[in-house]
N, C-alpha and C positions, 0 to 999 in steps of 0.2 A: 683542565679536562680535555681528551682528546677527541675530538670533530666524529659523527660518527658518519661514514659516508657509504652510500647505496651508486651502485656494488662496487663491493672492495675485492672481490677476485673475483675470478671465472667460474667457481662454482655458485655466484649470485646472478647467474646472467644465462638463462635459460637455454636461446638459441646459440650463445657461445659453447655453452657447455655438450649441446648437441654434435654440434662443430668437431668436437674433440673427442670423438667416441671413439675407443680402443678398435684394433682391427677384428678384436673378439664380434663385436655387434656387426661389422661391415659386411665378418666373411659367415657367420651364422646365424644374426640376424641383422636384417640389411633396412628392415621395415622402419626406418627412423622415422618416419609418419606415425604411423601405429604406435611405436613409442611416448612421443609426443603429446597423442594424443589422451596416451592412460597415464601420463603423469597430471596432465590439465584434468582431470576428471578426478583424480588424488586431489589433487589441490583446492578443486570445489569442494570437494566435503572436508578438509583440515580448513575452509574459507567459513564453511557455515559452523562447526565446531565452535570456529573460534567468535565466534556472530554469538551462534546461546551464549559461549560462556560470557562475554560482555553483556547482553541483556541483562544474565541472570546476578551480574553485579551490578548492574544500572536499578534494578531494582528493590537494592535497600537501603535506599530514599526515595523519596513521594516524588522529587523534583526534577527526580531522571529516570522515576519507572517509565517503560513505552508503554504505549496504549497499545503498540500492534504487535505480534513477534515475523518478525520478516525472511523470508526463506530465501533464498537464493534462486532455488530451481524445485520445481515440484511436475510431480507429471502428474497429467491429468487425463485419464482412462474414458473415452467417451461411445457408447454404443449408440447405434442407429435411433434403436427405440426411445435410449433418453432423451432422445431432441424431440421438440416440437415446435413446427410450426405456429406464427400468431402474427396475427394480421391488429395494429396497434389501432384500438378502439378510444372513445371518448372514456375518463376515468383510470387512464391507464398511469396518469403522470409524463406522459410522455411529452418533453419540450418541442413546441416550435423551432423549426430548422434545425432539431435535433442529428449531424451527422452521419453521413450514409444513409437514414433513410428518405425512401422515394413512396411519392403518392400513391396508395394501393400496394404496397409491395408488404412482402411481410420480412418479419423477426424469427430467429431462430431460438431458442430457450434450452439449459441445461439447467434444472436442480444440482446446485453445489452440496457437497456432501459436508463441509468444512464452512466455517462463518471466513469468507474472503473480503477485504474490507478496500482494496485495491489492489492494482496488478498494472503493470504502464506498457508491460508488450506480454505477446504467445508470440512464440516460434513453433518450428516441427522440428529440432534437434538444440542440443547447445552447443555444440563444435561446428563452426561454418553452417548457419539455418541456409534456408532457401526461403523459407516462408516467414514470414514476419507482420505480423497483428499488431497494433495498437491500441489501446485503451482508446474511447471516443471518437476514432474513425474504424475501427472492425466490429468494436464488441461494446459492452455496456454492464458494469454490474448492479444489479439490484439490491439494495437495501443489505448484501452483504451475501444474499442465497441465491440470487439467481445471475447466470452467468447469459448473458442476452447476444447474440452473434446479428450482425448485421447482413450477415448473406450465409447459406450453407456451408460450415467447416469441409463436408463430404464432397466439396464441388470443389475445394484448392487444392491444393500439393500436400497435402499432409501425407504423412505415411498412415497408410492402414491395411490391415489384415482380415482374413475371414475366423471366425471363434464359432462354436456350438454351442450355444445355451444348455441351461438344465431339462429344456424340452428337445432336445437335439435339435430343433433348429439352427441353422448358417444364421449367422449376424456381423455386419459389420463392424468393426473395432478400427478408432481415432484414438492416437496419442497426440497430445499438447503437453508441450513446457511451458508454463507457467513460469517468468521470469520475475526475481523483487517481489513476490506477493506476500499484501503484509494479511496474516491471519489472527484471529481473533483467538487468543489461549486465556483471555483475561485477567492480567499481569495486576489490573488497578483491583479486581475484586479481592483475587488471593491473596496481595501480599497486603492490602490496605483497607478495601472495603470491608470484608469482612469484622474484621476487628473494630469496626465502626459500625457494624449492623447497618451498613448504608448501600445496597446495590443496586446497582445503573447500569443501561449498555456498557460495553466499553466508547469511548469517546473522549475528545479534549476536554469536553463540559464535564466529562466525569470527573478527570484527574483536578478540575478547578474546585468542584464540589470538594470532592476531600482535602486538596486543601486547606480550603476556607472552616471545614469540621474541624481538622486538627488544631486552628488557628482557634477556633471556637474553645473546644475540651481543654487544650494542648494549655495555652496561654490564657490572656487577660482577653475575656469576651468585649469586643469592640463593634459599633456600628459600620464601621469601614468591613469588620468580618462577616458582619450579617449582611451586607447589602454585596457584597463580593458573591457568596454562598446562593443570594438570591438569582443576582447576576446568573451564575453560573447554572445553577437550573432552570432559567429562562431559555438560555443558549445564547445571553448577552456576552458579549467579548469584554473585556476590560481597560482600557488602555497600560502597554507593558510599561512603557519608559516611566522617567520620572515629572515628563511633559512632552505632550506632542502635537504637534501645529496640522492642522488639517490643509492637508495640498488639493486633494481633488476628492471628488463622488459621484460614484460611478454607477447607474442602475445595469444589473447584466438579467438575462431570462430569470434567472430561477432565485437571486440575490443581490444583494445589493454592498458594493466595497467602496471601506473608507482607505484613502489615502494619506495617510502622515509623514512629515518628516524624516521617522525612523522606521513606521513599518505599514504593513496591510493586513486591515481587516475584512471579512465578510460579516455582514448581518441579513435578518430578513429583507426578502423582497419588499413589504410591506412596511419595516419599520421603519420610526424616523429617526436619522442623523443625530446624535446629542450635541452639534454645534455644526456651523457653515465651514466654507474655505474660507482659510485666514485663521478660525481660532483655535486656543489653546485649548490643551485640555490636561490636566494634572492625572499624575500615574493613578491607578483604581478607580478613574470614571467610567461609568458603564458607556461602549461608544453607542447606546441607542435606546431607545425606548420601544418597546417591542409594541 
């Protein structure tokens, strides 16, 4: 079988191929930026095309449906009056040395129109940003709907424009790109839960739950499947491998992580550890007691 090798000519190699533009582009259109720039913008959406189409084969099996569907790039439309000011009060959930903010200072708030379940950066364009957000030092999302700013969006470099409301009022207008955001289309209900009569958040405990149903209906009802299931609606993690040695345990503000051998868990803050450093633990033990 013959080797396949990346790139085997010039037309696999973007900037080469620019290189070699006929004198047609040089002498009538000469903008090889501009060029450049609407074939990259071609290729973001043949990028996310081919993203669905692979979800939407990952999910007919339980084992590879996502929980999230992941966008590439989404813009996000923001007017003056959606934001509000908030000054983080007792009961808010808000952690201790929670990043970016400062004693007395306030939060910025957006109502998401879309269930957003993470997002790791905002920019203000996708071809060469200027402005660049992160997840946990700019912003913060809430439970999936609200989109929490750490300091004014209307105070950095964004681009914005002035728009007329339906009351002719001037309002100011913020775009953000939203980069990687994974949204909530609920891939485990449609293609699984429901045929189970069994719906949940989307979540990893979800897709554990069905599992552990099909494993139930599917096959030979077993105690390993009942106490998996249980697991799984507690929000107990499982142990993956087929044995795993506990290396360390780590309390963090809001949970608490086991260290093994082969991987890493989160459980509650409050739970306890289903064994110390040093011991084993055999595949389908629950790593905690909630």
């Amino acid at each position: 079988m013959t080797a396949t090798t990346y790139p085997a000519t010039v037309y696999d190699d973007g900037a080469a191929l620019l290189r070699r533009l006929g004198s047609f582009w040089y002498q009538l259109f000469s903008d090889a930026d501009l060029l450049e720039a609407y074939c990259a913008s071609t290729l973001h959406v043949a990028e996310q095309t081919y993203l669905n189409h692979v979800e939407a084969l990952n999910a007919l099996a339980l084992d590879t449906t996502p929980v999230w569907h992941r966008e590439q790039w989404t813009l996000l439309p923001v007017y003056r009056s959606q934001l509000t000011a908030h000054s983080a009060a007792y009961g808010d959930g808000v952690q201790y040395g929670t990043a970016g903010l400062t004693y007395g200072g306030s939060v910025y708030r957006l109502a998401l129109p879309t269930v957003l379940h993470a997002a790791p950066l905002i920019v203000d364009r996708i071809i060469d940003p200027t402005v660049s957000w992160y997840a946990g030092t700019h912003y913060n999302i809430i439970a999936g709907r609200m989109l929490e700013f750490l300091s004014d969006p209307f105070d950095a470099s964004f681009a914005t424009r002035t728009v007329t409301d339906a009351d002719g009022e001037d309002e100011l207008l913020l775009g953000l790109w939203v980069c990687q955001g994974d949204y909530d289309w609920k891939y485990l209900w449609r293609s699984w839960g429901y045929a189970l009569s069994a719906y949940m958040a989307s979540s990893d405990e979800y897709s554990e739950v069905l599992r552990s149903l099909l494993d139930v209906y599917g096959g030979t009802p077993s105690l390993a499947a009942l106490e998996a299931m249980t697991a799984a609606l507690a929000g107990v993690p499982l142990v993956r491998h087929a044995s795993e040695t506990i290396e360390a345990i780590y309390t963090r503000t809001d949970r608490k992580q086991v260290v093994t051998d082969l991987d890493v868990y989160d459980i509650a803050v409050t739970a306890t550890p289903a064994g110390a450093v040093g011991d084993t633990l055999l595949g389908g033990t629950p790593l905690s007691t909630p």
